[in-house]
C-alpha positions in Angstrom: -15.4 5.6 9.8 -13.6 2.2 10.9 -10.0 2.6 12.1 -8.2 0.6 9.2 -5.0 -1.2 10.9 -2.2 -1.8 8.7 -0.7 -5.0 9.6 2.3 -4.8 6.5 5.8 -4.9 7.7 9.5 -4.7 6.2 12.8 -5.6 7.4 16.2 -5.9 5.3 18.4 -8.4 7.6 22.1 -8.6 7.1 24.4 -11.1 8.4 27.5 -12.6 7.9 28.1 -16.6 7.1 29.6 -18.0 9.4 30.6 -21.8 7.6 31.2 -22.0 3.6 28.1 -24.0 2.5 24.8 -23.9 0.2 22.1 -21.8 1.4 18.7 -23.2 0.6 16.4 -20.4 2.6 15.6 -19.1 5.9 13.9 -20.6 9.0 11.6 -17.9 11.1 11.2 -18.1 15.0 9.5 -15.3 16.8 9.5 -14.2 20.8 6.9 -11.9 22.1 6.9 -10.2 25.5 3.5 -10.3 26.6 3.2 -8.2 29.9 7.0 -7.2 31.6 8.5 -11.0 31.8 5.4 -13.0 30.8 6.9 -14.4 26.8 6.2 -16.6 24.5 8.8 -18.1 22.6 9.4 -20.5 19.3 13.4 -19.3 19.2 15.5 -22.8 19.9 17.2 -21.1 22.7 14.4 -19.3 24.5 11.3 -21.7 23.6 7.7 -22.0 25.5 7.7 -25.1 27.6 4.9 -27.5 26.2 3.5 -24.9 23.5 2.2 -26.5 20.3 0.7 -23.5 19.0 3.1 -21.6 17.2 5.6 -23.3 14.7 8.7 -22.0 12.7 7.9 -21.0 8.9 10.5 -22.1 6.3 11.8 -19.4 4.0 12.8 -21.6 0.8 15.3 -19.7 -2.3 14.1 -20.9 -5.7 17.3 -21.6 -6.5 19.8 -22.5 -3.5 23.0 -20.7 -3.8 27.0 -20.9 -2.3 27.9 -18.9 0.5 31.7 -18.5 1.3 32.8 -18.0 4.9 32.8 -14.2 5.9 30.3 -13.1 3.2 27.7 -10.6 4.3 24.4 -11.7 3.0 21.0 -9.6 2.6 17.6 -11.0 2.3 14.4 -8.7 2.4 11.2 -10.0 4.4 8.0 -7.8 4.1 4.6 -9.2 5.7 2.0 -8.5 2.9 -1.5 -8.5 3.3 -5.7 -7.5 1.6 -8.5 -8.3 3.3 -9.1 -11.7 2.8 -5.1 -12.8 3.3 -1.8 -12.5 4.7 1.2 -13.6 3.5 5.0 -13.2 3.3 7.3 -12.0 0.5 11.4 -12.3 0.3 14.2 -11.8 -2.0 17.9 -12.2 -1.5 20.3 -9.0 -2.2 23.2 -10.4 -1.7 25.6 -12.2 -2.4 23.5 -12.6 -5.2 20.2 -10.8 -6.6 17.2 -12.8 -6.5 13.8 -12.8 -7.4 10.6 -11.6 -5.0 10.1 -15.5 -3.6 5.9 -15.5 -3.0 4.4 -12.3 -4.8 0.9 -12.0 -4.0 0.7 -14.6 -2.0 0.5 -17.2 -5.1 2.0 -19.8 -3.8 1.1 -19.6 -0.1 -1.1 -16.7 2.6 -3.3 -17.3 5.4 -6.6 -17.3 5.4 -8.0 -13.9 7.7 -11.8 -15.4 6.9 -13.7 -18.7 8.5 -14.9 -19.8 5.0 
């Protein structure tokens, strides 16, 4: 038997807006730490010196909504995958509802095959 290794993910984030304005989506950075203080790093504040590897991915909302100062807002990310693809999912919770942005993968996944 192979192992099977599930690479799907979830994460609710919740945070609170800082500026009144419209929010049109989310921008995703990562930092990994490699081995003890060996990282590499796409977050503004923490990047990798001269790495053109790895690039930030743009979260868009189908429809961009207002955010007052102080609101909390929720958006739910899950990492979806079969075994041809992987791609990513989201949906706001709040201030307002929305739809799941990206189910199935039908308007963009990555490729896990060379053909």
């Amino acid at each position: 038997l192979q192992d099977v290794w599930d690479s799907e993910r979830h994460k609710t984030l919740h945070f609170t807006i800082l500026e009144a304005n419209m929010l049109h989506g989310f921008a995703g950075f990562f930092e990994a730490t490699l081995y003890k203080n060996i990282k590499l790093s796409i977050v503004p504040e923490s990047r990798t010196p001269n790495m053109f590897s790895w690039f930030p991915i743009y979260f868009p909302l189908r429809t961009p909504i207002y955010v007052p100062k102080g609101l909390d807002c929720a958006v739910s990310m899950w990492r979806r995958a079969d075994e041809d693809r992987v791609w990513y999912e989201w949906a706001l919770h709040s201030p307002d509802l929305s739809p799941i942005h990206n189910p199935n993968g039908r308007s963009y996944a990555m490729s896990l095959t060379s053909s």
